[in-house]
C-alpha positions as CSV (number, residue, x, y, z in Angstrom):
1,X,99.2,99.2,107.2
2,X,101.6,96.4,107.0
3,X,103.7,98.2,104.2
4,X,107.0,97.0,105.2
5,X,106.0,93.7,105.7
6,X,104.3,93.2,102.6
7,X,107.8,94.0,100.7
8,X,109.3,92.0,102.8
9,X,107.8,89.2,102.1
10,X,107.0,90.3,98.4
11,X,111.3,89.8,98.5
12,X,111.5,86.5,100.3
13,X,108.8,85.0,97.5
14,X,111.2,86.1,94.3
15,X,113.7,83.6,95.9
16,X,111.6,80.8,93.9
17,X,110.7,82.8,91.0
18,X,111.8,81.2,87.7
19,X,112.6,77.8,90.0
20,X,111.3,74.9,87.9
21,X,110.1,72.8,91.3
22,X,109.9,73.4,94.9
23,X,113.0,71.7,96.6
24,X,113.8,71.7,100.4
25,X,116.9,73.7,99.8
26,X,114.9,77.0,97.9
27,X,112.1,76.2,100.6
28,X,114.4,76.5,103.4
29,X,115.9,79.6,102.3
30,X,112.3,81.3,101.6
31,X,111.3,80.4,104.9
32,X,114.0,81.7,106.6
33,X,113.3,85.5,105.2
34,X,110.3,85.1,105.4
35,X,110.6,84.2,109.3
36,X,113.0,87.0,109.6
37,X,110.7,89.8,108.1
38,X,107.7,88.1,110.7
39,X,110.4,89.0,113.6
40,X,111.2,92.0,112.0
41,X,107.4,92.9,112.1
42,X,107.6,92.6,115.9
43,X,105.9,89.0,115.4
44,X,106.3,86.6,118.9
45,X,109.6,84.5,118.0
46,X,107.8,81.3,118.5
47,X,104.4,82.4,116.8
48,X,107.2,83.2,113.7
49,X,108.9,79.9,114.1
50,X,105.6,77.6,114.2
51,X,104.1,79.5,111.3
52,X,107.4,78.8,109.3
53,X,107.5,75.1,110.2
54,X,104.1,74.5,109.2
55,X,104.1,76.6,106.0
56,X,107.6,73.9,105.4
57,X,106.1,71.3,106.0
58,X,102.7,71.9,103.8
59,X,104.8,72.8,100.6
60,X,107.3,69.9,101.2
61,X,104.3,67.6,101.2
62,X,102.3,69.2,98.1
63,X,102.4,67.5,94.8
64,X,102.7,70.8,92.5
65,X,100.5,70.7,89.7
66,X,102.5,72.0,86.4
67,X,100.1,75.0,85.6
68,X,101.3,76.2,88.8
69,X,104.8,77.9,89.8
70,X,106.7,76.8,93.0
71,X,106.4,80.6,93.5
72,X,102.8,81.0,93.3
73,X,102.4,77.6,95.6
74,X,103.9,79.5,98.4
75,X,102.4,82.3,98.4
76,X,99.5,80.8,98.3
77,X,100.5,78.3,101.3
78,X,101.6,81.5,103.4
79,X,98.1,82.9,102.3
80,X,96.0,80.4,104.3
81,X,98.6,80.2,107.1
82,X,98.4,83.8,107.5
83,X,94.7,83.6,107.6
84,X,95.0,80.7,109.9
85,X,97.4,82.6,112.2
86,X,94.6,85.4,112.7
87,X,91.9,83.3,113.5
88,X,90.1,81.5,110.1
89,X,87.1,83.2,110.2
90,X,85.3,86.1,111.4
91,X,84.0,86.1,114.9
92,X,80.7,88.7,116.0
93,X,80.2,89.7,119.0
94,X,77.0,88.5,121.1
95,X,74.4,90.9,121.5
96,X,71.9,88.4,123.0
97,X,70.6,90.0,126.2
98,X,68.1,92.8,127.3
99,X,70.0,94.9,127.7
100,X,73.3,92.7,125.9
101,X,76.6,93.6,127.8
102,X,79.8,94.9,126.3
103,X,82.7,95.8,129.1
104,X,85.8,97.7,127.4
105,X,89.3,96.5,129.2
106,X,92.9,97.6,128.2
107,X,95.7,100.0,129.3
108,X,95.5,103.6,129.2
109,X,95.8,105.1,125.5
110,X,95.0,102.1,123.9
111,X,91.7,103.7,122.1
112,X,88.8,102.5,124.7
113,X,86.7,105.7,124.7
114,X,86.9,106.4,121.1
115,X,86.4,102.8,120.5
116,X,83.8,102.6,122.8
117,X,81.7,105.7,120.6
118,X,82.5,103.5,117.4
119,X,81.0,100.0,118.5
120,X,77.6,102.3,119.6
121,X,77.4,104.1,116.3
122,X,78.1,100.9,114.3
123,X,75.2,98.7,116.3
124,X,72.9,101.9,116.2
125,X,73.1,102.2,112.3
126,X,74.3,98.4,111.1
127,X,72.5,96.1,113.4
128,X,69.6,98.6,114.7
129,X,70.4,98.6,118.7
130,X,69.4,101.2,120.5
131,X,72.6,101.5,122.9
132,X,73.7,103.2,126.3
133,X,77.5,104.7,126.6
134,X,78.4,104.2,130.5
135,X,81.5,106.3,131.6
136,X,83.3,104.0,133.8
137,X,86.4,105.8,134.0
138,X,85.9,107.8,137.2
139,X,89.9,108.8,137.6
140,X,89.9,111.0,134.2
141,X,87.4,113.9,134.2
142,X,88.7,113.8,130.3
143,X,87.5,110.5,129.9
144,X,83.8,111.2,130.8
145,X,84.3,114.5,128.9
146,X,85.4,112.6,126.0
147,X,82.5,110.4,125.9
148,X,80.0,112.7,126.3
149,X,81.2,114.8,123.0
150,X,80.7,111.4,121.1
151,X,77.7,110.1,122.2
152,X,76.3,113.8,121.1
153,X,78.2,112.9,118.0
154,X,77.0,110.3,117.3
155,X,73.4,111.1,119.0
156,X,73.4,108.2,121.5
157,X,73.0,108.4,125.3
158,X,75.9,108.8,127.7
159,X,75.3,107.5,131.5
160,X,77.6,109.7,134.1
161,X,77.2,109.9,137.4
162,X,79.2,113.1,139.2
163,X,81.1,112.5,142.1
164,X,80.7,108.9,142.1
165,X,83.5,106.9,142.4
166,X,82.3,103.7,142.3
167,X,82.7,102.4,138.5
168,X,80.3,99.2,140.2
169,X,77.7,100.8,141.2
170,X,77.6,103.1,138.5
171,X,77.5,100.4,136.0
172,X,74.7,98.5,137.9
173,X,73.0,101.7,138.0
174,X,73.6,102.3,134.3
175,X,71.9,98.7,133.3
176,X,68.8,100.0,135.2
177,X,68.7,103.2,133.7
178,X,69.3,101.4,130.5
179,X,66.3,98.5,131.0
180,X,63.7,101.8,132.2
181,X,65.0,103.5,128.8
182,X,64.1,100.8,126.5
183,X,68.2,100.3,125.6
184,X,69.2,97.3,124.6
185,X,72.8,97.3,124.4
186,X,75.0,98.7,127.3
187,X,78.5,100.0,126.9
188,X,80.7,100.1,129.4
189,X,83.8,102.3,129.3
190,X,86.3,101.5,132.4
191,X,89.7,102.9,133.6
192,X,93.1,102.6,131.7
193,X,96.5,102.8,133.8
194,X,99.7,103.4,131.9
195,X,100.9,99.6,133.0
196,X,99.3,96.6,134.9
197,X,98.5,97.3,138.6
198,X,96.5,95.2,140.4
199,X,94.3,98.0,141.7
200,X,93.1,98.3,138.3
201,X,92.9,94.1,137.7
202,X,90.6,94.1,140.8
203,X,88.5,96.9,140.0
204,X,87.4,95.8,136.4
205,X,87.5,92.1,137.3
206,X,84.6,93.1,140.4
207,X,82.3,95.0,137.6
208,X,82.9,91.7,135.5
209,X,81.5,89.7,138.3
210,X,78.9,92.6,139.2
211,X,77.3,92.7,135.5
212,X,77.7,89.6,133.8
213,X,78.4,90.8,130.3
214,X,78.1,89.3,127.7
215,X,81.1,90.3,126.1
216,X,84.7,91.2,127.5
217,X,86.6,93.2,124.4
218,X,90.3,93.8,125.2
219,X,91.2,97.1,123.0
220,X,94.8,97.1,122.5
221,X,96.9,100.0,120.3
222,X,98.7,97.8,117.4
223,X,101.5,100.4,117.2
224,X,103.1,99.0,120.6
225,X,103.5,95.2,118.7
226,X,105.0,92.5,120.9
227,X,103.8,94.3,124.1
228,X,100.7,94.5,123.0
229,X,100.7,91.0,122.9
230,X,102.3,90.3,126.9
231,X,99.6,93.0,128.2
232,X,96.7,90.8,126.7
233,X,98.4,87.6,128.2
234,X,97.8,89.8,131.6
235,X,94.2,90.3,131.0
236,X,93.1,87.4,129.7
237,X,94.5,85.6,132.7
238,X,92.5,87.4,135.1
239,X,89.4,88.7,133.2
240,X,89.3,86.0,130.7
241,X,88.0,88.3,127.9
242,X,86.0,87.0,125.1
243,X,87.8,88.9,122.4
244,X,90.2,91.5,121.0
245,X,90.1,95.1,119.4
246,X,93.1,96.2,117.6
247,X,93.0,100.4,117.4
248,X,95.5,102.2,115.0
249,X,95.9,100.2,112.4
250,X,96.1,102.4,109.8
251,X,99.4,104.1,111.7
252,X,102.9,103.2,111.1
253,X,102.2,99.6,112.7
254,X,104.7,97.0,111.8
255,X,101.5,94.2,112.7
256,X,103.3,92.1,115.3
257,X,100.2,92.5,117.3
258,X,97.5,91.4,114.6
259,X,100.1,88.4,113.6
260,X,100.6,87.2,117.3
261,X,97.8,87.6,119.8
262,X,95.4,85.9,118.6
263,X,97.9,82.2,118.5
264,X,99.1,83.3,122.2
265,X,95.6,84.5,123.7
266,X,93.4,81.5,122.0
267,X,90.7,84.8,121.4
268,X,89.6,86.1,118.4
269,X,90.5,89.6,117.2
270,X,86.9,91.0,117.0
271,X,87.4,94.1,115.0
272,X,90.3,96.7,113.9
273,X,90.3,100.5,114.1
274,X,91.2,102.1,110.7
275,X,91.1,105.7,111.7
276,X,90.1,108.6,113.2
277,X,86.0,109.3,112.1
278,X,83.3,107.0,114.2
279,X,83.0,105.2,111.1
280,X,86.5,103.9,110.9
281,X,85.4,100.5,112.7
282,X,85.3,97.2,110.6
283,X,84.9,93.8,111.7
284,X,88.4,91.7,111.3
285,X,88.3,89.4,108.7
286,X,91.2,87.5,108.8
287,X,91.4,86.1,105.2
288,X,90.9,89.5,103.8
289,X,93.9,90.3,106.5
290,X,96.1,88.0,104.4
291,X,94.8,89.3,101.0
292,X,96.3,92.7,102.6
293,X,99.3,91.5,103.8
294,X,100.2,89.8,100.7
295,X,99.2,92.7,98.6
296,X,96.4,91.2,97.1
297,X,94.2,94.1,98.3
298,X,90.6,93.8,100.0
299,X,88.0,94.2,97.1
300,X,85.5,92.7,99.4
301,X,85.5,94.7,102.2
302,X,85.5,98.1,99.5
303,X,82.3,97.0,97.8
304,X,80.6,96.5,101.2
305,X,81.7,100.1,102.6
306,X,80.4,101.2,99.1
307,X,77.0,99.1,99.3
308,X,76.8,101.2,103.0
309,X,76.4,104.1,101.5
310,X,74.1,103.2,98.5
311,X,70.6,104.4,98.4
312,X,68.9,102.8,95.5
313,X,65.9,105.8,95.4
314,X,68.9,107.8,94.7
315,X,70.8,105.9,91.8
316,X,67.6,105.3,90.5
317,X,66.8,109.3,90.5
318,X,70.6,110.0,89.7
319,X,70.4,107.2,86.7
320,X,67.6,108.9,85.0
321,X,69.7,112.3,85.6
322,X,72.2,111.0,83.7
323,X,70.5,109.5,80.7
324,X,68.8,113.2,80.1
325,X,72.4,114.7,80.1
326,X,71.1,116.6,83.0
327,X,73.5,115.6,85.6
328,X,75.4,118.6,87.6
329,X,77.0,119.8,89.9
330,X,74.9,119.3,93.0
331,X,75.0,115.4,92.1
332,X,79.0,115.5,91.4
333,X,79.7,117.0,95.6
334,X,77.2,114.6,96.8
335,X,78.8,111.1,95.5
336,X,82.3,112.7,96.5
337,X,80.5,113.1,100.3
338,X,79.7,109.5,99.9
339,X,83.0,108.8,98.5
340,X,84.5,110.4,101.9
341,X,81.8,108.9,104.1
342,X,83.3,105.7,103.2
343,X,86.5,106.2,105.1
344,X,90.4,106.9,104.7
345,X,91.0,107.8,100.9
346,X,94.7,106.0,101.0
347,X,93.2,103.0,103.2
348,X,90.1,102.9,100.1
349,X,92.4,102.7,97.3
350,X,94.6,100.0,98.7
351,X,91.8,97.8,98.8
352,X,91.9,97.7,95.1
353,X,94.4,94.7,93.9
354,X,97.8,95.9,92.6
355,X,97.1,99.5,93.7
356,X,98.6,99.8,97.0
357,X,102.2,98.8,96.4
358,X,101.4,101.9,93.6
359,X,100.4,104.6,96.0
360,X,102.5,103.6,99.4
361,X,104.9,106.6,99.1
362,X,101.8,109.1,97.9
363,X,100.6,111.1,100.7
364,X,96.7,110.9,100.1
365,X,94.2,112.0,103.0
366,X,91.1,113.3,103.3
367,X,91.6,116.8,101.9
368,X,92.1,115.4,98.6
369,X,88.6,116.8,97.7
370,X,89.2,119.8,99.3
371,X,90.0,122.3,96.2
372,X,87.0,120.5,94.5
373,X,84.4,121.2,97.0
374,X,86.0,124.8,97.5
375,X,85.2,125.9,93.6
376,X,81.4,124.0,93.2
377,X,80.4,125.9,96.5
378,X,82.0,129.1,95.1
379,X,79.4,128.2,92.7
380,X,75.9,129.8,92.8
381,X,72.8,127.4,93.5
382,X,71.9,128.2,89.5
383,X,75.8,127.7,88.0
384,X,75.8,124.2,90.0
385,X,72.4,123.5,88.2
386,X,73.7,124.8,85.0
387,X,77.3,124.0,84.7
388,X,76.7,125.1,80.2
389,X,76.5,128.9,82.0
390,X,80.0,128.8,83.1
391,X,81.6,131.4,81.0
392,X,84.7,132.7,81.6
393,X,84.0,135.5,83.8
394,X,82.3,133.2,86.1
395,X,85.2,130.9,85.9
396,X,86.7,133.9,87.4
397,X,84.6,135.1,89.8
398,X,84.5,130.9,91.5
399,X,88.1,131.1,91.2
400,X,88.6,134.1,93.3
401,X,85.6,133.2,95.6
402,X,87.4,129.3,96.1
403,X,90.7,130.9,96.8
404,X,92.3,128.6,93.4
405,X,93.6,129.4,90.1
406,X,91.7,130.1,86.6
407,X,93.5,127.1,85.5
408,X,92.5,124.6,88.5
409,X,88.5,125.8,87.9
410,X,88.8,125.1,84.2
411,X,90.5,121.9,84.9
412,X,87.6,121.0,87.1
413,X,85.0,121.8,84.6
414,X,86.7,119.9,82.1
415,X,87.0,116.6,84.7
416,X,83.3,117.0,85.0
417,X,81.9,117.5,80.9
418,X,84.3,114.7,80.5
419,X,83.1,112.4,83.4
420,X,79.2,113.7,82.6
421,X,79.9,112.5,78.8
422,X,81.2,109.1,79.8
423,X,78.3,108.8,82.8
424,X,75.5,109.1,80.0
425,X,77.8,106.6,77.5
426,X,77.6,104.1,79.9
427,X,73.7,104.3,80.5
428,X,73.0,104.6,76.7
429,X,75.0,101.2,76.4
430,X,72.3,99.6,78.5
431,X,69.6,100.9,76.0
432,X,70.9,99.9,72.8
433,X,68.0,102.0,71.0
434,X,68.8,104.5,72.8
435,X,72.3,104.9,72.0
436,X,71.3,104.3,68.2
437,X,69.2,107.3,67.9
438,X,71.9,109.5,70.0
439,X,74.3,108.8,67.2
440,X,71.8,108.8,64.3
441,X,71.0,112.7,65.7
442,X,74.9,113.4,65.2
């Protein structure tokens, strides 16, 4: 995600490295890579041009304190422009409203349906709605299909009607159905076309004016950049949506999209897909944005998809595993299933400052674990318990069982008496007393 223009702009900054004092010479030649790697982004020219003049402008005018380098002054500047650029701050949707009203717009392939299974799974288990899917799309049997297997997914009702081809009626129909069933937020998926008709303007804008939603989210795919940003221009001036969902933006994007609509639209981006699983959703913060962008990583947003999947009965049990040297194997699979729960294993680790430029040519996905998790359940229920009975025939028999080497299940065991030893270090340096007597007994 925004790879290429991070080292871009990672380049244009070394311009003013080791310059004693921002001038309007070095500024000027900055700026103009750095406008150049915005284009080159797919950024909209004048969106580029406007955010150079003002980034100009603000370090022409600043005073630069002598602790800090012109260098870091820019990159700072650009920081809060960038953050600017996307919006400021944060934006939620409005879920006001019994039942609250969320209509899905945008072309065909932009991510609606599947984006559509992700906001109900997110308000089911983060905000505690009890939502209604409604397939709108009555020209792709697929589409209907498609929402069906991700409400069951995800275990939340999917309103269809068969044979209906009426997407109004069916979603006045679905907001009765939904106020009878006690839901309290209503979905509604509509129709993609694979460009702008006016059949399609007219059809959505009549279930805008049917339903009264409260919210009108415009899902756009980030991979198709600058037209991204024209097709919202379309929408917006008929439907007047009240905000934006970028999809696919941990693909090969060059972020023109992110960068641009929200300065040509006036609307908030709302929040970004970041994969594939219903829990890839996150709400777009644009600062954090910038931090990304600028390769500062996203250490916020990390530590709040790792406080999601924290259960303090179970560090509390796990803690007190640990401190009687009794953690195993059944512990070790279940943090790495929380570990993947969190999301995209690449997208996780850039988060963490400095580590991203590291890994951006490493291929890292989600079968990273997969060896692991192949030996420990090769492991019998009293082995996994017992990891000290591992003895080198049962090293064997796991190995042949996982389908890995001799060598990659010792290697494992070793990753785990070392990771066990250092677990139990850590607690014991909580309780000094503790870790007094464990060295008294050596």
């Amino acid at each position: 995600m925004f790879e290429n223009l991070s080292d871009r702009l990672e380049r244009s900054f070394k311009i003013l490295k080791g310059e004693g004092k921002i001038t309007e010479i070095n500024v000027a030649e900055t700026l103009k890579d750095v406008r150049r790697a915005l284009l080159d982004a797919d950024v909209n020219y004048k969106v580029a041009k406007q955010f150079t003049d003002t980034v100009k402008a603000k370090a022409l005018g600043m005073d630069v304190l002598t602790s800090v380098k012109p260098g870091q002054l820019m990159v700072k500047i650009v920081h809060d422009e960038l953050a600017t650029l996307m919006g400021g701050e944060a934006v939620d949707v409005q879920i006001s409203g019994n039942p609250a009203i969320i209509l899905m717009s945008g072309l065909q392939g932009s991510g609606k349906t599947t984006f559509s299974g992700k906001l109900a799974n997110l308000m089911k288990n983060k905000r505690s709605k009890k939502p209604l899917l409604v397939a709108g799309d009555v020209y792709r049997p697929a589409a209907i299909e498609q929402l069906k297997v991700l409400g069951e997914q995800i275990q939340v009702p999917v309103y269809t009607e068969e044979g209906n081809k009426n997407p109004v009626q069916i979603a006045q129909n679905a907001i009765k159905q939904a106020r009878q069933d006690g839901n309290d937020l209503v979905i509604i998926d509509t129709a993609g076309r694979l460009a702008i008709d006016e059949q399609m303007m007219q059809e959505i804008k009549a279930i805008k004016d049917a339903v009264n939603p409260q919210e009108i989210l415009f899902v756009v795919d980030s991979m198709t950049g600058q037209d991204a940003v024209n097709t919202a221009k379309e929408f917006n001036d008929r439907l007047d949506f009240t905000g934006v969902v970028l999809t696919k933006l941990d693909g090969d994007t060059r972020g023109g999209a992110a960068l641009s609509i929200r300065t040509v639209v006036n609307k908030p981006i709302k929040f970004v897909g970041t994969g594939e699983k219903m829990e890839a959703l996150d709400v777009f913060h644009p600062a954090r944005m910038a931090d990304r962008i600028l390769g500062m990583g996203d250490i916020v947003s990390l530590v709040e998809r790792a406080q999601e999947q924290y259960d303090e009965e179970e560090a509390k049990r796990l803690q007190k595993k640990i401190a009687k040297n009794q953690f195993d194997f059944n512990d070790f699979i279940s943090q790495i299933q929380q570990i993947k729960k969190m999301g995209n294993l690449k997208e996780l680790a850039s988060m963490i400052p400095g580590v991203g430029k590291a890994i951006k040519d490493m291929d890292i996905d989600d079968n990273a674990f997969k060896s692991i998790e192949a030996i420990i359940y090769s492991m019998t229920p009293k082995e996994r318990t017992n990891p000290e009975i591992l003895n080198g025939s049962r090293r064997q028999r796991i190995a042949t069982g996982s389908g890995t080497s001799i060598q990659e299940v010792n290697r494992l065991i070793k990753q785990f008496d070392e990771t066990r030893k250092m677990m139990r270090m850590v607690t014991q340096a909580k309780n000094p007393a503790r870790m007094m007597r464990g060295i008294k007994r050596r």
